[in-house]
N, C-alpha and C positions, 0 to 999 in steps of 0.2 A: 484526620491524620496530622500528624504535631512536626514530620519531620519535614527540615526545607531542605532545600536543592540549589546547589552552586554552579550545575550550568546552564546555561542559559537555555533553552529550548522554549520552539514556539508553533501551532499547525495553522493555521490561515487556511480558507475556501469557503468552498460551496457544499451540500450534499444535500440527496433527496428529502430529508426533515423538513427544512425550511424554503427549497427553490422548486420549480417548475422544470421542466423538459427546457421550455426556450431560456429562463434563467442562467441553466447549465450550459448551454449551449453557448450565451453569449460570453459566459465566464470562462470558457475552455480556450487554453493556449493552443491553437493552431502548431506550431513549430515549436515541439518541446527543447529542443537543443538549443534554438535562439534563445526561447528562455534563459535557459541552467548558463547560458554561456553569457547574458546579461549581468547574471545575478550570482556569477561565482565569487566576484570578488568582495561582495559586501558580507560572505558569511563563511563562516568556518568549514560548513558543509549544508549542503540543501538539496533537496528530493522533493520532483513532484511525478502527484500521485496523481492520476488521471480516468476514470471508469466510467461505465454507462450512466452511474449516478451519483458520483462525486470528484469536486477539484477538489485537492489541497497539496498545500505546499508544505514540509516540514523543513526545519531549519536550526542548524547550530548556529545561535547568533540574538542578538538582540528581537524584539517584538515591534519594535521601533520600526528597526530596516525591514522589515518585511512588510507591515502595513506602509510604508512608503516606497517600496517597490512595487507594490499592489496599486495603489493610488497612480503611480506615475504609468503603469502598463494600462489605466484604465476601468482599474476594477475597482469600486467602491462600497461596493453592498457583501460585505462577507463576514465571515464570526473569525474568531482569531480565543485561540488556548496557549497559556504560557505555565513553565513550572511544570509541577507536579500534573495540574490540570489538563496539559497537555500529553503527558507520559501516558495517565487512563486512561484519556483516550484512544492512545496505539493501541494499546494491549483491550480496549476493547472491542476496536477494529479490525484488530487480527484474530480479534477469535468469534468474530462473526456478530457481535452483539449490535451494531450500530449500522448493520447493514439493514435495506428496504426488507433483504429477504433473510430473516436471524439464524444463526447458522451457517451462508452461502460459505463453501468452500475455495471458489473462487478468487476472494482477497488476499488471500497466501499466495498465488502466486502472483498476483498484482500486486503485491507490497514485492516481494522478491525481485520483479521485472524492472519495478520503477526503480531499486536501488541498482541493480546494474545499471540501467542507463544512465545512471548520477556519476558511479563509480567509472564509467567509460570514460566520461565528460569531463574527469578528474572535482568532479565533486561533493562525492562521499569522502569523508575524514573519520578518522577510527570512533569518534563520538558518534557518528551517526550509524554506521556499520552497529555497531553496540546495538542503539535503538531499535533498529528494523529486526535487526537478528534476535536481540531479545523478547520483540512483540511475536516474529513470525512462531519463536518456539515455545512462545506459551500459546498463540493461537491454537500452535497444534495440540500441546497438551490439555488443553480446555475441552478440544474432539474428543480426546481421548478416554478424559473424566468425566462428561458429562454425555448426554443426547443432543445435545443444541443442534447438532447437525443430522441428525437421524431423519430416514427417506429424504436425503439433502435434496432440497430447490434453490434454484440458481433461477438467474433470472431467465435464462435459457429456457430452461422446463416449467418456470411462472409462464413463459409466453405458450409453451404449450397445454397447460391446464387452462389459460382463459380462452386457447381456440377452440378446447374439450366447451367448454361452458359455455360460449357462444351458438356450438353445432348439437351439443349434447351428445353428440358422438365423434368420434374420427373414423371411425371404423367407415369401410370403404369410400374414402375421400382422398382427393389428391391435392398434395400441400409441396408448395415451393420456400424455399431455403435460400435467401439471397447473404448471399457470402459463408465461406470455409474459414475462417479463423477461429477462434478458440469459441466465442459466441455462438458459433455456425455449429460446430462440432458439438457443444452442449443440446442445442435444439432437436440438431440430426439425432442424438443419444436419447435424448425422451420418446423422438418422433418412432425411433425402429422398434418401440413394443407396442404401438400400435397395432390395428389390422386398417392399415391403407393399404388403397390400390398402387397409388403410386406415391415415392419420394424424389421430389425433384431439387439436385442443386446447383445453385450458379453462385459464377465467383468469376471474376474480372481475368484473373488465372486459371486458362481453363485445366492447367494437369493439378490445381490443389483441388480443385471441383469433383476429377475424376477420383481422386487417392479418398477425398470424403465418402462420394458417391459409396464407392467400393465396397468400403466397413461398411456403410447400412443397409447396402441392397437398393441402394435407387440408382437414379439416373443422374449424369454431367449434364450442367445446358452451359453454353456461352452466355456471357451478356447480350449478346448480342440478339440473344432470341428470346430475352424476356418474356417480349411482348408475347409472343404465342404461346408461351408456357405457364402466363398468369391469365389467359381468358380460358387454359385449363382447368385451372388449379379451383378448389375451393376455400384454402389458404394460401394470403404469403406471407411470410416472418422474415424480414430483412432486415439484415444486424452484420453492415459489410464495417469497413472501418475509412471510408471514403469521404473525405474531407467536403463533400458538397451532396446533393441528391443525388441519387441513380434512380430511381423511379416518380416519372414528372406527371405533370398533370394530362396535358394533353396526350402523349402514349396512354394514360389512363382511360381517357374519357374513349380513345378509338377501341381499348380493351373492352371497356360496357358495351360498345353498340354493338360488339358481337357478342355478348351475353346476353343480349335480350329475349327470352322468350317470343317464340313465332308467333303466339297468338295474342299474346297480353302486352307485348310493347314494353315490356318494365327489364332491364337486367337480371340476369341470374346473380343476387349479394358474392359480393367478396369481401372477405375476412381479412384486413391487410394487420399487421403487427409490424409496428414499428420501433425497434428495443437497441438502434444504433447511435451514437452519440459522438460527433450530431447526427440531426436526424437523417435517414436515408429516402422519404416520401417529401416531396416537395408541397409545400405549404397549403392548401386550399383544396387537397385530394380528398377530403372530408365530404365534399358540400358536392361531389359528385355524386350521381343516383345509383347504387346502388353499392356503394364502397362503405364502407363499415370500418373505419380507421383506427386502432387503437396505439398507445406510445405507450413508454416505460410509467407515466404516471398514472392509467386503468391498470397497474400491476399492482399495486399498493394495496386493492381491494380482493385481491383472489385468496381463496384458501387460506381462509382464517382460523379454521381448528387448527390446521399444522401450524399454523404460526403464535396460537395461543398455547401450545403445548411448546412448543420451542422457548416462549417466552419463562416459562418455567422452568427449565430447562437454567435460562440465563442468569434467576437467579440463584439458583445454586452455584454455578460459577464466578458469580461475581464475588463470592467469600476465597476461591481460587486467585482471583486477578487483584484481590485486595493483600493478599499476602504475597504475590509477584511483582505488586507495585512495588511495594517495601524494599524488595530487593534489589528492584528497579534504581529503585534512589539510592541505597547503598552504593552499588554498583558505578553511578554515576560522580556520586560526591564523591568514593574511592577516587575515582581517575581526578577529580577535579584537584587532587591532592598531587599531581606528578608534577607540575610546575614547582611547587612546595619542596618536594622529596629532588626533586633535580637539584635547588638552590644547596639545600643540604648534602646531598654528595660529588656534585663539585667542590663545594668544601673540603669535603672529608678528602676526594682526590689528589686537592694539590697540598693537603699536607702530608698524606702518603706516599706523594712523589719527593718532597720535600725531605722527608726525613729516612728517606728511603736513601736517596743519595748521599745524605749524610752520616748513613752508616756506611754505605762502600766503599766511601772517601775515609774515613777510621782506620777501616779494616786494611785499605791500602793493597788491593789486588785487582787488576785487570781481568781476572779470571771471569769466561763467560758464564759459568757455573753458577760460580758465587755469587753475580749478578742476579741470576735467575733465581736462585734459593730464595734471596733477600728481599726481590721485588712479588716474591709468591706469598714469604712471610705475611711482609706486608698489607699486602691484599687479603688476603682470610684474616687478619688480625683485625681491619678497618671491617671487611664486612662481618663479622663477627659484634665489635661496635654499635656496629649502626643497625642490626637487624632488629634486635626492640625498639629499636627509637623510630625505625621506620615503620613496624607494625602499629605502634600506638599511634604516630602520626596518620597514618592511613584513617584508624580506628574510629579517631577522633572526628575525621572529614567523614567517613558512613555514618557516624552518629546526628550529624547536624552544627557540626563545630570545628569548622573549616578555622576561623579567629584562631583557636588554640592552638591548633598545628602552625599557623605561620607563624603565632607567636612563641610557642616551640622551636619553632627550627632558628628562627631572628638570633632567640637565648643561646644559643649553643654557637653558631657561626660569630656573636659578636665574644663569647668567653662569657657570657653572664652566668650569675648562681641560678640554676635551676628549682624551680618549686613545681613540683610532681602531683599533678590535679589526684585525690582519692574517689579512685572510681567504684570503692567496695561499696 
């Protein structure tokens, strides 16, 4: 692609590609608002983005300041995209390509989320707005056009297909659901076309637990009762959004000894899923006897026909997101032109107010009328003026030739003779 881009834009982070569960972990902003409230001032606008399997930061603003906000908050090990290179990114983020799970419908509203929280924090700026809004609506139109997302998996229902693969069945088996959030809510939605006996869910809030419950026909538990409800269960999938563990080692280890088989002394296995970030199983729950641990990184490997058909899928879209980019950067370069086009019609303003007065003053009547005629003349007769000159100016900066427009408008504000590039 030949054309360049005059605003600045950069994404900075982590994501499943290239990090680990604890990589992610260590990289993730605990207090997203201290963040964005650190880092408002160094950038025109900035959004971060936060999920079970990636940090980034997107940013109106140099590349610069963002790798050394990174640096100074601690973080040093990260990829960084600037330019265009940044832009396919979005758009291929929002339409699911660059996800663990291709397709996942889920990043549309996680790009959507994260931009409100920016926009609260007063640090969305209409550059950035632009970006998020233009990835989420081609994301969605990439659904639209393609498969990419057909029999969609989230990572939600990845956790449910590897507890399928583990048991080789679900069917009459009792599975617990540690947290109701929107993760909680995906799991529980795979879990109810099951034939279990039972679905159990807990949530630290026990009436969001019950309102889950509800829709799928399981049961509420408190946190509080964990423990008895996971030496039932022969799965748990815990995906709370709880800033530290909620399930420790030692309640684990007293959960096995009442799993142990009467005669053989060994635990009845448990299936624990761990897809919260961070993680929600506390460190060393592995190397207990009969616990069978899995995290977001044993998801990488599940269900690989769907995701080799998906992959194909992707590329047919990607000839979509290459003609969206395009416009992407029009789009952009446009606006990067209004600083430009402002110079140029305060110009044109104060010589329209200028000779504006200088005709009432002529004319010699206080009339409020005549005022009004003259000062209306005026106005449609400037914008009338200026509407080719601003179009072409505009035209110039979507083409890749931002130079010309300033040097355009310079010509015209200082009185110089104009030479009119041939664009046939």
């Amino acid at each position: 692609m030949n054309q360049a881009l005059f605003t600045p834009i950069a994404i900075a982070g982590l994501s499943h590609h290239t990090a680990t569960v604890n990589m992610l972990e260590a990289f993730r902003f605990p207090d997203e608002a201290a963040f964005l409230r650190k880092a408002k001032d160094r950038f025109r606008g900035i959004l971060l983005l936060q999920t079970c399997n990636r940090i980034e930061i997107l940013v109106h603003g140099e590349a610069t300041s963002l790798v050394s906000l990174l640096q100074e908050e601690g973080r040093t090990d990260f990829s960084i995209l600037t330019g265009i290179d940044a832009l396919r990114h979005l758009l291929e983020l929002a339409a699911g390509m660059d996800s663990m799970i291709i397709g996942e419908d889920q990043i549309i509203g996680q790009l959507k989320t994260a931009l409100d929280f920016a926009r609260e924090r007063g640090c969305a700026n209409p550059v950035l707005e632009l970006c998020v809004n233009k990835a989420v609506h081609t994301g969605i139109e990439v659904r639209k056009q393609t498969q990419i997302n057909r029999g969609a998996v989230s990572i939600g229902s990845a956790a449910v297909l590897l507890a399928e693969e583990q048991l080789g069945s679900l069917e009459g088996k009792r599975i617990l659901v540690v947290g109701s959030g929107e993760m909680g809510m995906l799991v529980a939605q795979a879990l109810a076309a099951k034939q279990l006996t039972a679905i159990y869910v807990a949530n630290r809030t026990y009436g969001r637990a019950e309102v889950l419950a509800k829709k799928i026909g399981g049961k509420a538990v408190r946190l509080d009762d964990l423990p008895r409800y996971m030496l039932l269960s022969d799965v748990v999938i815990s995906c709370t959004s709880a800033p530290h563990p909620v399930i420790h080692c030692d309640d684990l280890k007293e959960i096995m000894r009442g799993r142990c088989w009467p005669l053989e002394g060994h635990p009845r296995p448990l299936i624990l899923i761990d897809i919260a970030q961070p993680r929600d199983v506390e460190e060393g729950a592995d190397a207990i006897d009969g616990v069978h641990l899995f995290t977001i990184d044993s998801l990488r490997q599940i269900n690989e026909n769907t995701m080799n058909s998906r992959k194909s899928e992707a590329a047919k879209a990607r000839a979509y997101l290459d003609a969206e980019l395009a416009h992407f950067i029009r789009l952009l370069n446009g606006k990067a032109a209004d600083d430009t086009l402002a110079i140029l019609h305060t110009w044109a303003e104060s010589i329209r107010t200028r000779e504006r007065d200088r005709a009432i003053s002529r004319i010699g009547t206080g009339d409020e009328r005549t005022r009004e005629i003259v000062d209306d003349l005026t106005r449609v007769l400037a914008n009338k003026i200026l509407s080719d000159v601003t179009f072409s100016i505009r035209l110039c900066a979507e083409e890749g030739d931002l130079d010309y427009a300033e040097s355009l408008v310079a010509a015209i504000t200082r009185g110089e003779r104009l030479c009119f590039r041939n664009n046939e």
